[in-house]
N, CA, C and O atoms as a Maestro MAE file, in Angstrom:
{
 s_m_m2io_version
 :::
 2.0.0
}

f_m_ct {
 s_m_title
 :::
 protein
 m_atom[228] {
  # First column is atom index #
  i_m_mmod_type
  r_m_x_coord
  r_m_y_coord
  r_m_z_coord
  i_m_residue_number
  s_m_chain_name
  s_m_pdb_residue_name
  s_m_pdb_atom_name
  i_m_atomic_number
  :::
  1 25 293.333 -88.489 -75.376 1 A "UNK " " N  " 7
  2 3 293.743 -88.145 -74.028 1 A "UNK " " CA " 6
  3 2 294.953 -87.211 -74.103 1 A "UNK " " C  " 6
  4 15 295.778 -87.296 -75.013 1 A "UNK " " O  " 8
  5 25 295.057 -85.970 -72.723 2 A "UNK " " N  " 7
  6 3 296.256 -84.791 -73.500 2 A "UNK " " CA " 6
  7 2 297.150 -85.668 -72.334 2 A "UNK " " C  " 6
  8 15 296.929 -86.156 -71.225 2 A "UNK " " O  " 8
  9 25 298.667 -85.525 -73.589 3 A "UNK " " N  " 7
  10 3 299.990 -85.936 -72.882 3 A "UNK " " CA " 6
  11 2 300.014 -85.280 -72.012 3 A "UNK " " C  " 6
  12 15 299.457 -84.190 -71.881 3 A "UNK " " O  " 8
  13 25 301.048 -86.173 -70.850 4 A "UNK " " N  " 7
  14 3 301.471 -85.545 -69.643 4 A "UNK " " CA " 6
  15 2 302.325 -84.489 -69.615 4 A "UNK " " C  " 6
  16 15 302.763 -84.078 -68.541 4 A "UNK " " O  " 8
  17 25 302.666 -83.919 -70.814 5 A "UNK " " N  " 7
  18 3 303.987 -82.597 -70.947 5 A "UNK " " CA " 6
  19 2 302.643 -81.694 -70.737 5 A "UNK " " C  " 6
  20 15 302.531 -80.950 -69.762 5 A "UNK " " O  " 8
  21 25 301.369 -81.856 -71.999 6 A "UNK " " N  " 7
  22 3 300.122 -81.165 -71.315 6 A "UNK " " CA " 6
  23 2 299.823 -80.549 -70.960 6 A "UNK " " C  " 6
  24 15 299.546 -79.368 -71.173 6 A "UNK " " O  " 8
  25 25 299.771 -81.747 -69.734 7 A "UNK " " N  " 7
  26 3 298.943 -81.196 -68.400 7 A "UNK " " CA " 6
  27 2 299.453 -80.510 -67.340 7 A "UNK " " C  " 6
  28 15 298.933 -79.751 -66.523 7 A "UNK " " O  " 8
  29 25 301.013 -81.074 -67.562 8 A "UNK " " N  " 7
  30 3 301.944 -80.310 -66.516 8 A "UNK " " CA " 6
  31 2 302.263 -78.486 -67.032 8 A "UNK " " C  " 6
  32 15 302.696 -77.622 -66.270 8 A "UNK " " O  " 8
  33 25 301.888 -78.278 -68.561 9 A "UNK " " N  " 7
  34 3 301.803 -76.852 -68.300 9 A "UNK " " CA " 6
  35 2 300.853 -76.388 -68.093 9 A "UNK " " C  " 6
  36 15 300.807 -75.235 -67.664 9 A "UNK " " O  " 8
  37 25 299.450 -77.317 -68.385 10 A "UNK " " N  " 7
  38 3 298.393 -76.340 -68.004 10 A "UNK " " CA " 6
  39 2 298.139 -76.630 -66.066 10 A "UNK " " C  " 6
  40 15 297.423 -75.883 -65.400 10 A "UNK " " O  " 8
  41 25 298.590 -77.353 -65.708 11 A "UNK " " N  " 7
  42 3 299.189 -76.909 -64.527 11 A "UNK " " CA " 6
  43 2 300.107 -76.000 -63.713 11 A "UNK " " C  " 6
  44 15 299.858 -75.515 -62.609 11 A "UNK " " O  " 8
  45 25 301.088 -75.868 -64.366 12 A "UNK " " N  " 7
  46 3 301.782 -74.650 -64.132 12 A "UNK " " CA " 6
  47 2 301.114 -72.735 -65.010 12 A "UNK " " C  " 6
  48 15 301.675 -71.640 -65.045 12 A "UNK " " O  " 8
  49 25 300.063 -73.099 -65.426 13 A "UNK " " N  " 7
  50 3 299.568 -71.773 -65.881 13 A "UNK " " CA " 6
  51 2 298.533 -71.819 -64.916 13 A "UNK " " C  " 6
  52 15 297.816 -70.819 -64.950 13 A "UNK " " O  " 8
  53 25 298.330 -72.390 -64.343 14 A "UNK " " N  " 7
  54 3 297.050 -72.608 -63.231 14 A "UNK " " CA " 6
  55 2 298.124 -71.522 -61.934 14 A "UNK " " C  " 6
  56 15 297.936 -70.547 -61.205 14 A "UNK " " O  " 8
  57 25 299.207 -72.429 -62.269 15 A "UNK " " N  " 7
  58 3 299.325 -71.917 -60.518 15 A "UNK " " CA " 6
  59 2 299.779 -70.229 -60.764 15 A "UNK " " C  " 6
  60 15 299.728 -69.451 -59.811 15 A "UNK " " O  " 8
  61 25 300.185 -69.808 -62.027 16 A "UNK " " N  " 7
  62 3 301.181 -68.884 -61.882 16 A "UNK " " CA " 6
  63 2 299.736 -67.718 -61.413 16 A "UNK " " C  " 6
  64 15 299.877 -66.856 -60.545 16 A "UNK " " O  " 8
  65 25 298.065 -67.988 -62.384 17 A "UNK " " N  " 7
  66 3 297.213 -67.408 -61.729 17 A "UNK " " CA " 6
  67 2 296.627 -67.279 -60.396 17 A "UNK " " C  " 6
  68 15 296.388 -66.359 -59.614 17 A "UNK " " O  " 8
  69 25 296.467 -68.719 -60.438 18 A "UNK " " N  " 7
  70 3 295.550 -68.810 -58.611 18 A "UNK " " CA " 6
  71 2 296.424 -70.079 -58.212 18 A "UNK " " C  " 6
  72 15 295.883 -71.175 -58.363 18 A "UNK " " O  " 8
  73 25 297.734 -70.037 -57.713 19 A "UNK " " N  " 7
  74 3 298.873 -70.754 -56.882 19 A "UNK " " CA " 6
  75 2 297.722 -72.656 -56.559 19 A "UNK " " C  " 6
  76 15 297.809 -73.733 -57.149 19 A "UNK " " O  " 8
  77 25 296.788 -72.193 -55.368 20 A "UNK " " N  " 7
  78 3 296.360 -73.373 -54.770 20 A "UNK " " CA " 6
  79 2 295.674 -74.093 -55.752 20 A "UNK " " C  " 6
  80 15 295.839 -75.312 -55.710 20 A "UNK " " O  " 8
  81 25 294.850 -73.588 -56.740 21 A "UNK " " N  " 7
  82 3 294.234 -74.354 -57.690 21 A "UNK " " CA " 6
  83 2 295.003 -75.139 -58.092 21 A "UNK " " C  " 6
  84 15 294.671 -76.312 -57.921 21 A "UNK " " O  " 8
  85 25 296.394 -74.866 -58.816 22 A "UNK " " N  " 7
  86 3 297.200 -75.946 -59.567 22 A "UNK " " CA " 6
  87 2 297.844 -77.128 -58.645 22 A "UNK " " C  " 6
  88 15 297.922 -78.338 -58.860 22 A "UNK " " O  " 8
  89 25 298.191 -76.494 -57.759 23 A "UNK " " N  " 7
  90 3 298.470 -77.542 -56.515 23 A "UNK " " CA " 6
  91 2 297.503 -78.589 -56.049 23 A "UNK " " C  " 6
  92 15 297.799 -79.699 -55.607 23 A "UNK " " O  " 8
  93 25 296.165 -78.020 -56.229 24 A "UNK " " N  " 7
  94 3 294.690 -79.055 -55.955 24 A "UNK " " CA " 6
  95 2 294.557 -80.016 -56.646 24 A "UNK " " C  " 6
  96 15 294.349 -81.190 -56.341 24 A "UNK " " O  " 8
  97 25 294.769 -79.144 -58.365 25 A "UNK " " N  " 7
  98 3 294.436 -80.395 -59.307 25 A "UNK " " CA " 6
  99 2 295.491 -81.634 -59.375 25 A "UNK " " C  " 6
  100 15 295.215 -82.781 -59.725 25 A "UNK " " O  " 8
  101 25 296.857 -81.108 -58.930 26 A "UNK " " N  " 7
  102 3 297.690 -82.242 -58.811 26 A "UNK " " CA " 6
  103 2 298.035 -83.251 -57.941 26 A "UNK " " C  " 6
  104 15 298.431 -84.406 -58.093 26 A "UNK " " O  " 8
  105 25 297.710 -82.303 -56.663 27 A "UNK " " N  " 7
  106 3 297.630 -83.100 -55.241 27 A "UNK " " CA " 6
  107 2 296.205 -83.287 -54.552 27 A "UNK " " C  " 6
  108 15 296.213 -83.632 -53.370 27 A "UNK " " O  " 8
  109 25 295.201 -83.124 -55.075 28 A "UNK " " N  " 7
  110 3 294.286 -82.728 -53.914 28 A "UNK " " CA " 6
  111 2 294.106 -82.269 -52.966 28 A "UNK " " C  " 6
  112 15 294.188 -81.043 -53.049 28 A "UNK " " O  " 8
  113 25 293.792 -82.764 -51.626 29 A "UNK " " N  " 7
  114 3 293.738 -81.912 -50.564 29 A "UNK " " CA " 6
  115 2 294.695 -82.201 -49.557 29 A "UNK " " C  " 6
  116 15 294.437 -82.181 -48.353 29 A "UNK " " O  " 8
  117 25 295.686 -82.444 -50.000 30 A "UNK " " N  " 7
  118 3 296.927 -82.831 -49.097 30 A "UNK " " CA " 6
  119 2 297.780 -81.665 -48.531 30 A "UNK " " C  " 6
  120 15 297.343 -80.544 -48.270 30 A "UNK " " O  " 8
  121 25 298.779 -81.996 -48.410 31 A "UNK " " N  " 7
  122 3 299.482 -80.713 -47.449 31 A "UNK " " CA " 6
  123 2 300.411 -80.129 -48.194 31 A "UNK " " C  " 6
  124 15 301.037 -79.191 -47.699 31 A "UNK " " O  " 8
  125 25 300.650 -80.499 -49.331 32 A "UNK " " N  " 7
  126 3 301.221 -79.740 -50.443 32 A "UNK " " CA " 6
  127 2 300.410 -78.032 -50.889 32 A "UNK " " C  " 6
  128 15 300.758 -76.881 -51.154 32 A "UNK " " O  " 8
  129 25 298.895 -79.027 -50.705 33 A "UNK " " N  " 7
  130 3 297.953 -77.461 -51.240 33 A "UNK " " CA " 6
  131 2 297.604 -76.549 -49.834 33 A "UNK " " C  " 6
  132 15 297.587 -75.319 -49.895 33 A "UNK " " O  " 8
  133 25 297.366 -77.184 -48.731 34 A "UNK " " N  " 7
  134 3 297.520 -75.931 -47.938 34 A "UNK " " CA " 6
  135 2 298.820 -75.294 -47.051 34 A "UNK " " C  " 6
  136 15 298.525 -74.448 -46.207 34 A "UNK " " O  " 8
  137 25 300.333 -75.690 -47.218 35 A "UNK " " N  " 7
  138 3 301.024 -75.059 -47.456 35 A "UNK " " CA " 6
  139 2 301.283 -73.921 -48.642 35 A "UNK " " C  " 6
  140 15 301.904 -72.879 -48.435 35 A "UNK " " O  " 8
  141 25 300.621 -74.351 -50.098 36 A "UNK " " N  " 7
  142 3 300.563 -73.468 -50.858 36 A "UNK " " CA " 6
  143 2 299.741 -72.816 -50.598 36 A "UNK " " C  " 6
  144 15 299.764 -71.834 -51.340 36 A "UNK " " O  " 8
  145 25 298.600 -72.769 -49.606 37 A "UNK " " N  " 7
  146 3 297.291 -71.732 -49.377 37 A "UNK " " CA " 6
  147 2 298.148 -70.916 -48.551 37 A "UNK " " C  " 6
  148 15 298.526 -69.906 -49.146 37 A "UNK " " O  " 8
  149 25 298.664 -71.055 -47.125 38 A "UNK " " N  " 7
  150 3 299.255 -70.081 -46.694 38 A "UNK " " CA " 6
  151 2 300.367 -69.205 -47.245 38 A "UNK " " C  " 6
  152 15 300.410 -67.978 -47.144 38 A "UNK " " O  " 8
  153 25 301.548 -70.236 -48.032 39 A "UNK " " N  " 7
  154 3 302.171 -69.159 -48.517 39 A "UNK " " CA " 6
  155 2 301.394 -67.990 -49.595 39 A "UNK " " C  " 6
  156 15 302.024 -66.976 -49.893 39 A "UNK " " O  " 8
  157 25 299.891 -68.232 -50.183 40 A "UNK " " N  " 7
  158 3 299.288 -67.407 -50.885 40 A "UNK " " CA " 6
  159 2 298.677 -66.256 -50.095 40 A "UNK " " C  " 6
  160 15 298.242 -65.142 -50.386 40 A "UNK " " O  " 8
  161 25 298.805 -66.908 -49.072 41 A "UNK " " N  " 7
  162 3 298.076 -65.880 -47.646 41 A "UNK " " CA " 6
  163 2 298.968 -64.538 -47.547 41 A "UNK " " C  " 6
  164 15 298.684 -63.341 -47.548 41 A "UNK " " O  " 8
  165 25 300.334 -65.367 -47.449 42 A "UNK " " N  " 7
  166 3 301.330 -64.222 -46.889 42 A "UNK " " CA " 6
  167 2 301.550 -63.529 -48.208 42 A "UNK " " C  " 6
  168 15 300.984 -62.445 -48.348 42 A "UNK " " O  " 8
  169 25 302.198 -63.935 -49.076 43 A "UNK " " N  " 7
  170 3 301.906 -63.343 -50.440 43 A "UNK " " CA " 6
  171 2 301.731 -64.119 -51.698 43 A "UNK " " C  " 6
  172 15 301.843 -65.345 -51.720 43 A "UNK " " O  " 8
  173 25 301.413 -63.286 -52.907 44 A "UNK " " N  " 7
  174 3 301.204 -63.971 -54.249 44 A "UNK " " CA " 6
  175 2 302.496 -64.680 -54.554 44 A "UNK " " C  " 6
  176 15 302.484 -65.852 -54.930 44 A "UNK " " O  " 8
  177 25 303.558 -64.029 -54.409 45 A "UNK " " N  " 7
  178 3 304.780 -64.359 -55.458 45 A "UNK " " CA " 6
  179 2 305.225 -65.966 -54.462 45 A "UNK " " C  " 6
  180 15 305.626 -66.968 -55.054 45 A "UNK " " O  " 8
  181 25 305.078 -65.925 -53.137 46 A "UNK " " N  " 7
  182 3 305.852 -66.932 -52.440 46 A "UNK " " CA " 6
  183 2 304.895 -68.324 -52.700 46 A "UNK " " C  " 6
  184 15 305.281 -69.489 -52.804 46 A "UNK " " O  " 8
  185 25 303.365 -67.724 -52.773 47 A "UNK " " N  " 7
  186 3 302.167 -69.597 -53.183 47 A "UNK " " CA " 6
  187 2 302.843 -69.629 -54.681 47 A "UNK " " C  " 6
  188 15 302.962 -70.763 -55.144 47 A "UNK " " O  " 8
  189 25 303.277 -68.604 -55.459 48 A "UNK " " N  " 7
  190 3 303.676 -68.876 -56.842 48 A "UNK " " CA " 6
  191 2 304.410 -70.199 -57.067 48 A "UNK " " C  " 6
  192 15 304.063 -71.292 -57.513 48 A "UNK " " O  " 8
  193 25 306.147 -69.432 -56.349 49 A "UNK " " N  " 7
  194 3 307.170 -70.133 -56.212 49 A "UNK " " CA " 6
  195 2 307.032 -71.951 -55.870 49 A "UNK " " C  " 6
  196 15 307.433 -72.997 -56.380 49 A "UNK " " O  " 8
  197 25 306.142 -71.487 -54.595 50 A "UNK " " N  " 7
  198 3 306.054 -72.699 -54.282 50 A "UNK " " CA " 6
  199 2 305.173 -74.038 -54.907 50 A "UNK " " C  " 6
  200 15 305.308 -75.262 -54.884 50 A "UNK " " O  " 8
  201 25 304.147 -73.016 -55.504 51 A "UNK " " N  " 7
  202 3 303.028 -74.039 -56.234 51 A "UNK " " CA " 6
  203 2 303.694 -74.599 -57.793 51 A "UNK " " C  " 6
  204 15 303.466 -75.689 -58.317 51 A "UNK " " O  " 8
  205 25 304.531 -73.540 -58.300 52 A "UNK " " N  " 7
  206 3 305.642 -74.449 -59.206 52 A "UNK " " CA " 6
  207 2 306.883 -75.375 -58.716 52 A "UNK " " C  " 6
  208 15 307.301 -76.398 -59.258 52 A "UNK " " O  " 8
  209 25 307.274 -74.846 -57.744 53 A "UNK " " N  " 7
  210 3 308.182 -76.122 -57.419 53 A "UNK " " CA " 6
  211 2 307.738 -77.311 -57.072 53 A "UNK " " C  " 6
  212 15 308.494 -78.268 -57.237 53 A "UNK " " O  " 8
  213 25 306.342 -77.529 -56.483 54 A "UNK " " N  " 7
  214 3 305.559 -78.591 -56.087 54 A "UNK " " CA " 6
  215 2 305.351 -79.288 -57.382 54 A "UNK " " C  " 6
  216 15 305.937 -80.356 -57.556 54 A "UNK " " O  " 8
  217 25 304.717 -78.888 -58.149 55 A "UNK " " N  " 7
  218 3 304.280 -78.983 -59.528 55 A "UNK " " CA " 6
  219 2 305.265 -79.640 -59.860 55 A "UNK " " C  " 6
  220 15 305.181 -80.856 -59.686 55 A "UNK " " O  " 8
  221 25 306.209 -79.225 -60.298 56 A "UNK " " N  " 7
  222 3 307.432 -79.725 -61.314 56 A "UNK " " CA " 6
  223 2 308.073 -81.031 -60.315 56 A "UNK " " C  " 6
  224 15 308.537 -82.002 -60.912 56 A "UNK " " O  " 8
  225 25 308.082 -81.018 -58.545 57 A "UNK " " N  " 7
  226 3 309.427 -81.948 -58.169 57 A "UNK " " CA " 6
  227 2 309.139 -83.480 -58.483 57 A "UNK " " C  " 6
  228 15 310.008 -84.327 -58.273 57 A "UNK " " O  " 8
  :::
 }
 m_bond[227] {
  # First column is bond index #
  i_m_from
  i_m_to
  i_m_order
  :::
  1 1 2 1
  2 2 3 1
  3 3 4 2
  4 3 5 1
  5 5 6 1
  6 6 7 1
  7 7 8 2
  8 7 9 1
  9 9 10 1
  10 10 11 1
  11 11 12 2
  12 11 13 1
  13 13 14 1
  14 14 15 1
  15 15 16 2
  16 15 17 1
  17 17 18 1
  18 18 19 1
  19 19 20 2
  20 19 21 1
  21 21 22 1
  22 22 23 1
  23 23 24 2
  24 23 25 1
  25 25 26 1
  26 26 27 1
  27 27 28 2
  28 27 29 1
  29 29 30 1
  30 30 31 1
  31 31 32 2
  32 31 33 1
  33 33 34 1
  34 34 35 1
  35 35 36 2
  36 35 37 1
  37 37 38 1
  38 38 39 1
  39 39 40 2
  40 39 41 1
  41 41 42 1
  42 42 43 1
  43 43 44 2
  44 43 45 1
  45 45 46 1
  46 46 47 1
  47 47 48 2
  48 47 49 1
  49 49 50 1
  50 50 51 1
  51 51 52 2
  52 51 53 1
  53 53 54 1
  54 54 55 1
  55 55 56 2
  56 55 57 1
  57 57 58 1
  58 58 59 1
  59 59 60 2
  60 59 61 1
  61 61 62 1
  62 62 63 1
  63 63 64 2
  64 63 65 1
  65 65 66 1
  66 66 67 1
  67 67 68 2
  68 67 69 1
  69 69 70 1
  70 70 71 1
  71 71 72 2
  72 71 73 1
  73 73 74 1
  74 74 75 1
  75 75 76 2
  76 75 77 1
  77 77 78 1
  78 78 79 1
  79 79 80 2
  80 79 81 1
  81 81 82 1
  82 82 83 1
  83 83 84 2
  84 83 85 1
  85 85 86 1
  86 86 87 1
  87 87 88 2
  88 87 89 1
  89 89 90 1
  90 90 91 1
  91 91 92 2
  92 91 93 1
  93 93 94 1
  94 94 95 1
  95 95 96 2
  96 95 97 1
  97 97 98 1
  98 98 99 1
  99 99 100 2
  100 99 101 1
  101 101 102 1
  102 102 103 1
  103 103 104 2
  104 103 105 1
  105 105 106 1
  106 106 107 1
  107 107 108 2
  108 107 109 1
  109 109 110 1
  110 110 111 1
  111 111 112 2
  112 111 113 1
  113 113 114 1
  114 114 115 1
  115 115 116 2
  116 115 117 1
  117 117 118 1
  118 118 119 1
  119 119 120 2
  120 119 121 1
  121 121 122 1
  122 122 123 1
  123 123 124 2
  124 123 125 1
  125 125 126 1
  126 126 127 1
  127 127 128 2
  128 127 129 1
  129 129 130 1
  130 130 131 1
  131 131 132 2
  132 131 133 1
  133 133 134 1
  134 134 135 1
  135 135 136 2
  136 135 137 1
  137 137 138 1
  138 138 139 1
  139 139 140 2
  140 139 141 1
  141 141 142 1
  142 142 143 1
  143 143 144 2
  144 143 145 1
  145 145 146 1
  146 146 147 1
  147 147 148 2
  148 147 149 1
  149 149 150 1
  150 150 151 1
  151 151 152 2
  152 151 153 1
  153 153 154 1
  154 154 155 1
  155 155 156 2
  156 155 157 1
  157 157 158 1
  158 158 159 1
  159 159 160 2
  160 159 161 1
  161 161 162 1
  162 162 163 1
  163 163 164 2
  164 163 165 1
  165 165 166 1
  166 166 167 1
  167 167 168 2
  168 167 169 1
  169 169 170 1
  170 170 171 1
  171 171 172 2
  172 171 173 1
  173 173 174 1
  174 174 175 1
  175 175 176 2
  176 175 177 1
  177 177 178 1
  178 178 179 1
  179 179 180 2
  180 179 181 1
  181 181 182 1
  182 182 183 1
  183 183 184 2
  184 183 185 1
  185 185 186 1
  186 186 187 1
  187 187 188 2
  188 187 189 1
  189 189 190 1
  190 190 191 1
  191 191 192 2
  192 191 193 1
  193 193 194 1
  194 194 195 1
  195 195 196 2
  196 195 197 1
  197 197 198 1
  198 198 199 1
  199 199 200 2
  200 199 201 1
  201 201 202 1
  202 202 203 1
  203 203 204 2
  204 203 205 1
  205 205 206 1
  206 206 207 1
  207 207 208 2
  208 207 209 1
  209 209 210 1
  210 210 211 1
  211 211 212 2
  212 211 213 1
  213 213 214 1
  214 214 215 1
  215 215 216 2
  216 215 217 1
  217 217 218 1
  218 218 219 1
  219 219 220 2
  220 219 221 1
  221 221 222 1
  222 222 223 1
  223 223 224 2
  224 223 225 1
  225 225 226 1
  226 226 227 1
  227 227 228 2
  :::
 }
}
């Protein structure tokens, strides 16, 4: 089974590509990931930001 240090980067390489994906796999469909959908709406760099700070808090 892969350690949780892991998964949390291949989570954070998720988001730095497609922001909501990494946010999905960690939260599902909660409001973590479609706040990260809109900020991907408005732009790339801001679902970035945010889909790593989610990630990591």
């Amino acid at each position: 089974m892969a350690d949780e240090g892991t998964m949390n980067c291949i989570d954070i390489l998720l988001a730095i590509i497609l922001p909501p994906l990494g946010v999905f796999l960690k939260f599902g469909c909660q409001v973590e990931f479609w706040i990260c959908v809109l900020l991907t709406i408005f732009g790339w760099i801001p679902g970035i930001i945010y889909a790593i700070y989610a990630i990591t808090k």
